[in-house]
N, C-alpha and C positions, 0 to 999 in steps of 0.2 A: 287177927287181921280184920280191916274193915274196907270194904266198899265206899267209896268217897263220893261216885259220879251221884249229882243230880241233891236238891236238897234234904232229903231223908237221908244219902250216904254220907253227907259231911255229918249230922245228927251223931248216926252210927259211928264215922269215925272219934267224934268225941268221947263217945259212949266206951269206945274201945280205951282210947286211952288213960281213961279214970283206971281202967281195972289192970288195961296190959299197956305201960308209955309206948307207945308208938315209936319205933327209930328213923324209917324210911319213909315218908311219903309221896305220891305219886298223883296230879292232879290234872283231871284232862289233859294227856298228854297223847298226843299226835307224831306219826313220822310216815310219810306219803316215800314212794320210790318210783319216778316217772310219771307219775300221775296215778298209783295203785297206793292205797292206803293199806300200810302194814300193821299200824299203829293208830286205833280211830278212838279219840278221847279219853285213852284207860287210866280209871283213879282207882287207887287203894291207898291201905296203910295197914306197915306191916310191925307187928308188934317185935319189941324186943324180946330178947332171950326164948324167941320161937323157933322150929324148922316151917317155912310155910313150903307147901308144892305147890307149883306155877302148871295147870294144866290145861289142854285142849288140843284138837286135832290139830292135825299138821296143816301150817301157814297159819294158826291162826293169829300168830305176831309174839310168841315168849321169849324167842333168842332175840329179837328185836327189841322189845322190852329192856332185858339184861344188858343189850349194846349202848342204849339209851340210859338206863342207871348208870355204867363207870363212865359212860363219856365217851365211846369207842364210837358212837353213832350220837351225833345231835339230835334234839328233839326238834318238830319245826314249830310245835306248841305248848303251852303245860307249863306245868310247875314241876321240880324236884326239890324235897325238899327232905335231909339230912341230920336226924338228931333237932329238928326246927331249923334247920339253914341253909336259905336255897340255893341251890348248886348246879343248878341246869345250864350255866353258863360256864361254869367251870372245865376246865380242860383234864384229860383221865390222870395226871402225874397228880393233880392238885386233888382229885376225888380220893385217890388211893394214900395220899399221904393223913388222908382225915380216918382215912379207916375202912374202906371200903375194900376188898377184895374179890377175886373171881377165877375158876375154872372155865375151861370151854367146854364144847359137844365134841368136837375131835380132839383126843389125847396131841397133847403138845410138850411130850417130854423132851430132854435133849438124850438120843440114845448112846450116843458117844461118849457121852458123863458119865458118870457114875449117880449112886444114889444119893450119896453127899454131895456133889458138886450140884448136883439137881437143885438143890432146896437151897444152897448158897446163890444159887442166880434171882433168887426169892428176897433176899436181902435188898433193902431199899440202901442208897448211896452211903457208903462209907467212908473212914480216914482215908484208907487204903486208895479209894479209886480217884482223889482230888489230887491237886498238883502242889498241896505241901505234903500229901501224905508221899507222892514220890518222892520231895527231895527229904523229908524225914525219918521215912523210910519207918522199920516194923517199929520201934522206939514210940511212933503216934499211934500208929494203928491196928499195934498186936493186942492188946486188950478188945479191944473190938472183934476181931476175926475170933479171937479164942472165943468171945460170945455168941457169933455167929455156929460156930462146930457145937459150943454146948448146947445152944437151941436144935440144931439139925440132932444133932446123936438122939434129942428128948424127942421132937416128933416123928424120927425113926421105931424108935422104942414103942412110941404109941400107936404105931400100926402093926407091931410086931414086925419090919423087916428090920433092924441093927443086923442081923446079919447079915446081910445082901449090903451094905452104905456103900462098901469098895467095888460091886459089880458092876457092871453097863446098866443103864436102863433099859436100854433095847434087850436084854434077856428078859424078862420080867414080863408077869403075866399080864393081862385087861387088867385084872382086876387089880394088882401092884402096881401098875403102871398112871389107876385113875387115885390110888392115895398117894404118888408119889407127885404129882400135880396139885389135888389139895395140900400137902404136906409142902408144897412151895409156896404157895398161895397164904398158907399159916406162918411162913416167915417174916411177912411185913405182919403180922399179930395183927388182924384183921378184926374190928367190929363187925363189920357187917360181910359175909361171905356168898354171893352169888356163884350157884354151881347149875351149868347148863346139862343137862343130861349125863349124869354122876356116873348111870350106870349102864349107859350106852356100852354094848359088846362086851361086855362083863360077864362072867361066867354064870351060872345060879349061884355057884357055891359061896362065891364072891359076896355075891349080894349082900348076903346079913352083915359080912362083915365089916362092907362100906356103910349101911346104915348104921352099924353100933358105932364109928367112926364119928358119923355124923351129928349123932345122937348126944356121945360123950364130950364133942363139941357144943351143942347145944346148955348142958348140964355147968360148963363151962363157960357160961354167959356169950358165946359166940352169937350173934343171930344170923339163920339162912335163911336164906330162897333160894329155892331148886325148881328146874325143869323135870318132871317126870310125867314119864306115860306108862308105868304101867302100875295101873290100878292096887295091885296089892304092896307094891313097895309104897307107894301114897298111902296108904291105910296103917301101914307097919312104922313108917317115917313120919310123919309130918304131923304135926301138932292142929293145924287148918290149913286150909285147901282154898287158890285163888282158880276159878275158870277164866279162861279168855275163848273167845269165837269173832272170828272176823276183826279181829284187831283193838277187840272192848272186853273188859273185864264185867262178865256177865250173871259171874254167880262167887258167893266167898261163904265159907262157914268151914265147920267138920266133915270130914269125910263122908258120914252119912247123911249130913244135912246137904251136900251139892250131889249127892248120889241117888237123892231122892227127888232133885227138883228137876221139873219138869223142860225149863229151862236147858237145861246143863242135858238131859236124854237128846230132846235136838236137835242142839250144837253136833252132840257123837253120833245120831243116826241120822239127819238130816231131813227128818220130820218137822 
């Protein structure tokens, strides 16, 4: 990942994408709420086939950011830009249809579902739900659903629940409950995967096993950005490390390189 704001971070961003393409770009972008800037000129670029963590104290504008990439939240300045194609005008159906996916910070399962119906609400429009697939009926759009279940059955499998696919969601632990959310999120086959605080209310034990999740996505040519705040699952997870403070992306490198800059101590102690 590269820092973009100001003339040396467009340099760097270059620099970045010789070694690692760049998927997502971000360029002064802005998003004020009343007159409070949530979002004060933040630019990066984030490399393909990386986990980057989005970090910084609270308020300093990350789920705003993330609301700003799908589209859920307009920019009021900036650039977005997409694999090279700018999208900051674009509406969240047209982001997501490019490739773009997302988790939230509060688990948003359906508990009533089950764990396969879960990840079928994940499916982007089908024969099934047009109006010749009702008068055609399964004849158009049985082939499709049956691809729908075999994708769901496989990334069941890959979090280790296939057991549980026929229970509630609502039984299901934090930690079951935040891969059966990615695991819907992986049904529209997402390039790019924004996850807002993965492992909010999660147990510990949880943890490693969202990160290997995560990870084995990564390995998988997925690329992330995630919200995290706690320091060791940043170090454990994430390939680089973006800071924000006050709504600017203030510091980008390795774990150990923003955990040494003196920058990034300030932002967290207020020094």
């Amino acid at each position: 990942m590269a820092d973009t704001g100001g003339a040396s971070g467009r340099a760097g961003l270059e620099d970045t994408a010789g070694a690692d393409p760049v998927l997502l770009t971000i360029r002064d972008v802005s998003r004020s709420f009343g007159g409070v800037l949530a979002v004060n000129r933040a630019s990066a670029g984030f490399a393909k086939g990386q986990i980057t963590g989005i970090i910084g104290p609270n308020g300093a504008g990350k789920s705003t950011l993330l609301n700003i990439v799908t589209g859920s939240l307009r920019a009021d300045s900036g650039q977005i830009l997409f694999d090279g194609q700018s999208i900051e005008r674009w509406p969240t159906y047209r982001r997501a249809r490019l490739g773009i996916g997302r988790t939230f910070q509060l688990s948003s399962e359906f508990k009533r579902l089950t764990l396969v119906e879960n990840l079928l609400c994940g499916v982007r429009l089908t024969r099934g739900e047009t109006l010749r697939g009702a008068v055609l009926g399964p004849r158009w759009w049985g082939k499709v659903q049956e691809g729908a279940l075999s994708r769901a059955a496989e990334i069941l499998a890959r979090f280790a629940l296939e057991e549980k696919g026929n229970e509630l969601a609502g039984s299901l632990s934090g930690g079951e409950r935040r891969l059966v959310e990615i695991g819907r999120a992986l049904m529209s086959e997402p390039r790019l995967l924004l996850l807002d605080e993965p492992l909010a209310g999660v147990h510990p034990r949880n943890v490693g096993r969202i990160i290997e999740a995560l990870r084995s996505l990564r390995d998988e040519g997925v690329t992330l950005v995630t919200c995290l705040h706690e320091p060791d699952a940043v170090e454990r997870a994430c390939d680089s490390v973006a800071v924000m403070a006050q709504g600017s992306v203030i510091a980008v490198g390795s774990f150990d390189e923003v955990r040494a800059n003196s920058s990034v101590l300030g932002a967290y102690l207020g020094s």
